[in-house]
N, C-alpha and C positions, 0 to 999 in steps of 0.2 A: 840268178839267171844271167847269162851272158848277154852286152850289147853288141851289134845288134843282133834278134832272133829269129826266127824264121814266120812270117806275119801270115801267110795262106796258111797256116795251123792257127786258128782261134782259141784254141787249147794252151797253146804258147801262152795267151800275151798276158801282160802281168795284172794282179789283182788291182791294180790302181786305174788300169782302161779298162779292166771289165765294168768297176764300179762308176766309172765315167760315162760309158756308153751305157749301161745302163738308168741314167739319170732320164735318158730322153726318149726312155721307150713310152714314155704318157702324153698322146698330145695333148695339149694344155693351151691355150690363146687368154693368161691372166693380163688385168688391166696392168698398164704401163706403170700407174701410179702405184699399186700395189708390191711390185715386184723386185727384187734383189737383182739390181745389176751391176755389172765388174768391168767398170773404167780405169784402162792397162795403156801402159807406156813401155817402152824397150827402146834402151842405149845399145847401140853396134859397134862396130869395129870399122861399117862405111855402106853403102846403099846392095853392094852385091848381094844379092840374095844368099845365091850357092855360095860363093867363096867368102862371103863377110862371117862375123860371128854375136851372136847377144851376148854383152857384158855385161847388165841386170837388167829385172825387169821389176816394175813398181805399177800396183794395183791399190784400187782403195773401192771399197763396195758403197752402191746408194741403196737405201733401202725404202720402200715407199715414200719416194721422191725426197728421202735426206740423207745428205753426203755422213757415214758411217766411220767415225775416226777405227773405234776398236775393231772394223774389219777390213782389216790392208793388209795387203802384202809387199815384200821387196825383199829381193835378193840379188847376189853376184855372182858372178861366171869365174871361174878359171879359165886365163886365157891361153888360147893353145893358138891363138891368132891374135896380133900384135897391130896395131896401127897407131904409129903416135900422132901422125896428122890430126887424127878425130880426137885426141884428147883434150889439146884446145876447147873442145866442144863438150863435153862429155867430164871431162877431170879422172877419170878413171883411169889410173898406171896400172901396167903390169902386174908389178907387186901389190903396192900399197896398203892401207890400212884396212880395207874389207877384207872382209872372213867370208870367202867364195868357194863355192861348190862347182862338182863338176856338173856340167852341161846336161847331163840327165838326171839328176838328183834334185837339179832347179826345176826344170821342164814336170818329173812326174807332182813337184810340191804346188807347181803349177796348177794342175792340171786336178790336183783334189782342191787347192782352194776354190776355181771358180766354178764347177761343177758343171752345170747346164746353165747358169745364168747369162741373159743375153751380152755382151761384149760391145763395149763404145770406144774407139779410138780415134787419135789426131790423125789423117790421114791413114785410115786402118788398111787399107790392103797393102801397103810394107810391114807393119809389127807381125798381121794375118800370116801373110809368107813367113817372114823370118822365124814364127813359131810353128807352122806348119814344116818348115823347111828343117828344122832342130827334130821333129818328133817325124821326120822321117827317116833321119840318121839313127835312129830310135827303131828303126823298124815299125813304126805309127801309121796308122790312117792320121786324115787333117782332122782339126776341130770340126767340132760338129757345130757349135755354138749360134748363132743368132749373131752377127754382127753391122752395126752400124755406125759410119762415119760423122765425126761433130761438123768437119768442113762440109759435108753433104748436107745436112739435116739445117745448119745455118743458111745454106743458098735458098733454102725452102721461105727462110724469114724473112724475105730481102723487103715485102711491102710492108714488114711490121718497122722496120729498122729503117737507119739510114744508108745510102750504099758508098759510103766514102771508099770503101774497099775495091780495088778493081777485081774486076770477073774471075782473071789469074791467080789474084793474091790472096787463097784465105790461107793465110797459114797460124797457126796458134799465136803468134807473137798477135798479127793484127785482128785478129777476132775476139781476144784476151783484151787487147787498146781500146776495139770498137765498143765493147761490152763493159768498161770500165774494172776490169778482173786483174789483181794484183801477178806478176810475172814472177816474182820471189820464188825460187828455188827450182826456174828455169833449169832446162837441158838436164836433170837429174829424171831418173826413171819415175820414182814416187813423187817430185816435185810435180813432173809435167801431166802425172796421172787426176794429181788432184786439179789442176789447173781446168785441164779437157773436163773433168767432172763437175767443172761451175761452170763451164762452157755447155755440157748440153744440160744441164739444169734450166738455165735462163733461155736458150733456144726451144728444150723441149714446152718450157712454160709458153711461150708464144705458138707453138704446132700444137697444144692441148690442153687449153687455159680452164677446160670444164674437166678433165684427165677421164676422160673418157676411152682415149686411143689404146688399143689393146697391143700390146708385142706384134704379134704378126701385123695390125693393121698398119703401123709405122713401121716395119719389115719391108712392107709390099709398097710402101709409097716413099722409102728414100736408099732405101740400099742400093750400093755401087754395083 
């Protein structure tokens, strides 16, 4: 099938978003502790939404509240957008040593790996966009997913914790320091996924020390 399709035909879209969307035809509200969630990270090309590009993306699943080595993900972009400013940040060249896909071939392996499972990231409404923004070039609806923020969900801690942190500053680096979380393999997509994923571990243990809180009920009380 041709990119992009024509998406006001449902008929069109490919066996990969029907099986997607259809993950979330059951409402369902399982306990938090029970549940398989998909803590994602994505390296860019620079903050632009529209004009930047994802050059991988690194995922690693928790499963009843344990960080899951054998279910991660991570892949790379063929770059069709260049910035070498960010690679300082990033290490990701043009060429390089990774074995990259195009831009929808990541996005649709994407998109079966995490299924309906609810989504945590480090500042999520950038990765949200920038994947949203990919799978519209895609001719896509957005995720449909469940998503919540670690730097959100951490402000919720502040009486359990200490606040050395100013109000401004939670960024992974000092949330990661404040919580004593090793930074090792920093600014890599898979590095910073698992990072965020000892981050809301140890947060979410403080907002649900009895693991009682269901999906939607911590939905409804920290989403951005």
């Amino acid at each position: 099938m041709e990119w992009p399709w024509n998406k006001s035909n449902k008929n069109e879209l490919p066996q990969f978003w029907k099986e997607y969307l259809a993950t979330f035809k059951e409402s369902k509200d399982p306990l938090l502790s029970r549940t398989r969630i998909v803590v994602y990270d994505t390296e860019t090309t620079g903050f632009d939404i529209k004009n930047d590009r994802i050059l991988s993306i690194g995922a690693i699943a928790i499963t009843s509240g344990v960080i899951d080595l054998s279910d991660s993900f991570e892949i790379y972009i063929e770059q069709e957008i260049f910035n070498e400013e960010t690679v300082k940040i990033h290490g990701i060249l043009k060429e390089g040593n990774y074995q990259k896909v195009a831009e929808e071939e990541a996005i649709e392996r994407f998109i079966r790996y995490l299924g309906n499972a609810p989504l945590i990231a480090h500042h999520a409404v950038f990765d949200q966009r920038m994947i949203n923004q990919a799978l519209n070039r895609m001719g896509l609806e957005k995720l449909k997913n469940v998503i919540y923020d670690t730097g959100l969900l951490y402000k919720k801690t502040k009486h359990f914790i200490s606040e050395s942190i100013p109000e401004q500053s939670y960024t992974l680096d000092a949330i990661a320091k404040e919580l004593n979380i090793s930074m090792e393999d920093r600014h890599t997509a898979a590095g910073d996924a698992f990072i965020t994923a000892l981050v809301f571990l140890k947060t979410v243990t403080k907002l649900d020390p009895d693991k009682k809180l269901t999906v939607k009920r911590l939905n409804r009380s920290s989403l951005f």
